[in-house]
matplotlib code that plots the C-alpha trace (Angstrom):
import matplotlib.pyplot as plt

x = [43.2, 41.6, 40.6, 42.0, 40.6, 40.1, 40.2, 39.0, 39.0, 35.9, 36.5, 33.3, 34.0, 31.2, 29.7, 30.3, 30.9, 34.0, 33.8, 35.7, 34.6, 36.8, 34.5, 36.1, 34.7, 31.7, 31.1, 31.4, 34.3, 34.3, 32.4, 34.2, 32.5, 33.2, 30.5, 31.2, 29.4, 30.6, 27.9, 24.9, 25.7, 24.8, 21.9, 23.5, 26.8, 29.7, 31.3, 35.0, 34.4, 33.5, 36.4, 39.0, 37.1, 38.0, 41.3, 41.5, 39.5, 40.3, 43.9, 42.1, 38.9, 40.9, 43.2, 40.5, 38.5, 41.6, 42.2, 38.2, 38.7, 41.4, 44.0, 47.1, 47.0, 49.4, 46.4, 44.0, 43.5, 42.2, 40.9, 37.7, 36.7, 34.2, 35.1, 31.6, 29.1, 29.7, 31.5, 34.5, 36.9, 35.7, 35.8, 39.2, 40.7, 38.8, 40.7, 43.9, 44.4, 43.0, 45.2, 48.3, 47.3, 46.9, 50.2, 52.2, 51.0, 50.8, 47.3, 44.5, 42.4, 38.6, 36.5, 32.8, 29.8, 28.4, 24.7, 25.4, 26.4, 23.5, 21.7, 24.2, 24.8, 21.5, 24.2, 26.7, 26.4, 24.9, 22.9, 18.9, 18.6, 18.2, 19.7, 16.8, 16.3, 16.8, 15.3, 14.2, 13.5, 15.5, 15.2, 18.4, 17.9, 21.7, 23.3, 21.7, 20.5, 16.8, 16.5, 14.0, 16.3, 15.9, 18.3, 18.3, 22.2, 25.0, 25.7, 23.4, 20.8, 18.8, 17.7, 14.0, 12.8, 14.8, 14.7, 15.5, 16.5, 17.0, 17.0, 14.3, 16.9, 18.1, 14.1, 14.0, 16.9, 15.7, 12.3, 13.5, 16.2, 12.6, 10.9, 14.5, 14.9, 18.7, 20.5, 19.5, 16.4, 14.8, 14.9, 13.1, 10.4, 10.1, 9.8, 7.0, 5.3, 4.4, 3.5, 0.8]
y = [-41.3, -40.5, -37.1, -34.9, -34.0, -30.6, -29.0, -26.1, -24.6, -22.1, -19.4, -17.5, -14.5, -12.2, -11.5, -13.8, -17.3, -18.6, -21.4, -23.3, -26.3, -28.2, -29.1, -31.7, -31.9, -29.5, -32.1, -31.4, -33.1, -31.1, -28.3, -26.6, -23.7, -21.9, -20.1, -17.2, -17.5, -13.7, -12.1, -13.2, -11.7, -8.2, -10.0, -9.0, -9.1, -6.8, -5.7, -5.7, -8.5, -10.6, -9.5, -10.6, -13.9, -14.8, -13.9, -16.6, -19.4, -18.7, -21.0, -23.8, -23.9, -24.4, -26.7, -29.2, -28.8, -29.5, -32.6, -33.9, -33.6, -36.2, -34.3, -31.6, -28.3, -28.8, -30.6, -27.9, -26.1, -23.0, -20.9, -19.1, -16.5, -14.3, -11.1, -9.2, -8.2, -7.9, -6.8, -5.1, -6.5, -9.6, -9.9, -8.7, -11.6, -14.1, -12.1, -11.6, -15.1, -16.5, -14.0, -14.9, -18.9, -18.3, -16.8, -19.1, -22.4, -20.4, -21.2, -19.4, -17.1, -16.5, -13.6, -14.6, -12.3, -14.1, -12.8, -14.9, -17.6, -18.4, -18.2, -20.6, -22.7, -24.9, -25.9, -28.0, -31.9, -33.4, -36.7, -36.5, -32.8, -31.8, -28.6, -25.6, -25.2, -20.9, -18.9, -19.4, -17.2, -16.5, -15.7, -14.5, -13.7, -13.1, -10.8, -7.3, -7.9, -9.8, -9.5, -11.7, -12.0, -13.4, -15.8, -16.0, -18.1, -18.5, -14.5, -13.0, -12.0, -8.9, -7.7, -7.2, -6.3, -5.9, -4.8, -0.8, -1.5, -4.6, -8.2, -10.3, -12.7, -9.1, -8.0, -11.4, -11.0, -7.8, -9.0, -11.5, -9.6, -7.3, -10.7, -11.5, -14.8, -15.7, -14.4, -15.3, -15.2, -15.8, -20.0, -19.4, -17.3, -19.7, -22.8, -20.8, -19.4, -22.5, -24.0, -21.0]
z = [-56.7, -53.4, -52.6, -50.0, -47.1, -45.9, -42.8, -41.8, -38.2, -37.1, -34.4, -33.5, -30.4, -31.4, -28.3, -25.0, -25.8, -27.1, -29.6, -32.1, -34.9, -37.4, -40.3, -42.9, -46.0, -44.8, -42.0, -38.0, -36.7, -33.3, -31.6, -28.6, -26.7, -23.6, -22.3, -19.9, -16.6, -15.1, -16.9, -15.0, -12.0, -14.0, -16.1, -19.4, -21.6, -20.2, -23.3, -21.5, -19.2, -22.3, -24.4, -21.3, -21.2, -24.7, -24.1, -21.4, -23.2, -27.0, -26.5, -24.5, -26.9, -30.2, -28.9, -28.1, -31.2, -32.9, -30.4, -30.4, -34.2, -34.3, -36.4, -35.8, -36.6, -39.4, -41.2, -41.4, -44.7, -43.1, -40.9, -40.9, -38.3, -37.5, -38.7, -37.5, -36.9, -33.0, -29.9, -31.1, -28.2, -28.3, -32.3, -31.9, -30.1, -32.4, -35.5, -33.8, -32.8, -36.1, -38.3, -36.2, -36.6, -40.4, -40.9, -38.8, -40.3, -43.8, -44.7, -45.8, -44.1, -44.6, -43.0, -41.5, -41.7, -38.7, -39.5, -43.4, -41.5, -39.1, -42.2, -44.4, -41.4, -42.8, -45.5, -43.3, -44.0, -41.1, -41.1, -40.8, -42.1, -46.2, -47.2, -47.9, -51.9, -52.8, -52.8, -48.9, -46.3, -43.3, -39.4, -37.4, -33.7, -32.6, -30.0, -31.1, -34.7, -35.3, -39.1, -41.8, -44.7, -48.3, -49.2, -53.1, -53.2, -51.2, -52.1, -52.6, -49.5, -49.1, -45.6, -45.3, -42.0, -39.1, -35.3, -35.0, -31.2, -29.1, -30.7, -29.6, -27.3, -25.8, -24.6, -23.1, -21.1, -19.6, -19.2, -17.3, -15.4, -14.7, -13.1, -11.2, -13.4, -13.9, -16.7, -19.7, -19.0, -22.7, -22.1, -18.5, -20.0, -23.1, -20.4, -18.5, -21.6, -22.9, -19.3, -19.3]

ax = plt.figure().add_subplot(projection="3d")
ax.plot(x, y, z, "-o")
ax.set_aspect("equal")
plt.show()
């Protein structure tokens, strides 16, 4: 008897890129994002700016992760979202369009700790890469959280250092807003950094 296939659809709108990803059997089918050009004119995320964006692209992006991914929504098996940590208006499309999604196909719905899953992302089957052994050690430099965090399973991490202020992506972006680089301006500084 063959095995069924499962489907799940991943919205991530924690902060200003839209994005969606069907995985199937904890591989990739399709990875969708929409990243919002309006906030480099002020060299930084605009909160409400970012939450309207979503609202514009959140319809588009799923529909053609569902699409690139070859199957109809009526396949998927669930729907996993990012529930925080995060811009509030932004994470609230994400959950209100997920939720909605959920309960109109009647299919499971799974919350995302989006700081857990940058570190659990190392676990999605992809060709060429071997999955970390616990316990391992963690990096997460995302939005406004830089923590070092001890994995020890797939529940059980402990937080042991973090950034009392910016994240190390934000400082970039200022610094480079400082030396008139385009927004962001953490790849630019990385390019010239190692360029001496």
């Amino acid at each position: 008897m063959a095995s069924q296939n499962i489907y799940i659809l991943g919205i991530e709108s924690s902060c200003d890129d839209t994005a969606a990803a069907v995985l199937c059997n904890g591989k990739i089918k399709s990875n969708i994002v929409a990243t919002q050009k309006i906030h480099e004119e002020y060299g930084g995320v605009v909160p409400e700016l970012a939450s309207r964006a979503h609202q514009q692209n959140i319809v588009p992006v799923i529909d053609q992760a569902i699409k690139k991914a070859g199957i109809t929504k009526e396949e998927l098996s669930g729907i996993a979202f990012t529930r925080g940590p995060g811009l509030m208006g932004s994470l609230l499309v994400g959950t209100s369009f997920a939720k909605s999604m959920a309960m109109a196909l009647d299919i499971p719905l799974i919350e995302v700790n989006h700081m857990q899953a940058h570190l659990l992302a190392h676990f999605i089957e992809e060709d060429g890469f071997e999955k970390p052994n616990f316990p391992f050690l963690g990096l997460t430099i995302s939005g406004g959280h830089t923590q070092i965090v001890k994995v020890t399973d797939y529940f059980t991490m402990e937080v042991i250092g973090e950034t009392l202020d910016d994240a190390v992506g934000e400082a970039y972006d200022k610094c480079g807003k400082m030396l008139n680089l385009p927004y962001p301006g953490g790849p630019l500084i990385d390019k010239y950094a190692q360029e001496g």
